[in-house]
Residue, then its C-alpha position, 0 to 999 in steps of 0.5 A: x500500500x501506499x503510504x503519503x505524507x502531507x505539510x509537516x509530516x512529510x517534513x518530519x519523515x523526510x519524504x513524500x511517500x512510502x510503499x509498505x508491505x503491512x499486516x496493520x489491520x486498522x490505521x492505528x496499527x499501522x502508525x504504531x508499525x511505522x512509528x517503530x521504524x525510525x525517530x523521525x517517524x516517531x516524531x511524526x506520529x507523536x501526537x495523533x490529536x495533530x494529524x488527519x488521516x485519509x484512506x483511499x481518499x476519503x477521510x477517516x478515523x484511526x480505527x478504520x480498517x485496512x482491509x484491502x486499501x490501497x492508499x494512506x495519508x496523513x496531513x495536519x488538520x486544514x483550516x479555511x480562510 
């Protein structure tokens, strides 16, 4: 699966996307496997309350299951103006 990183995230991680192989089964698990890569992944994921997330696209909460996706993104939260 796919695995994308917006504003500061991508920042933190150092690039724009990642291509894993994962038995995560809801987004939650797959943070926590990512997490455990290295520091700055760590770092980035530190504060979930922080980030957004999108699975195939479409917005999603951190308990949403893998099942068959494709894609994952995380962002910070976007604000209007």
């Amino acid at each position: 699966m796919d695995v994308l990183y917006f504003a500061w995230v991508r920042e933190r991680i150092g690039h724009p996307r990642d291509t894993v192989d994962t038995q995560a089964a809801t987004v939650a698990e797959l943070v926590a496997e990512l997490s455990a890569r290295e520091d700055r992944y760590a770092m980035a994921f530190s504060d979930l309350s922080a980030l957004r997330v999108a699975v195939d696209q479409q917005l999603a909460d951190f308990d949403a299951p893998l099942a068959g996706v494709r894609e994952v993104a995380f962002f910070p939260p976007m604000t209007g103006g």
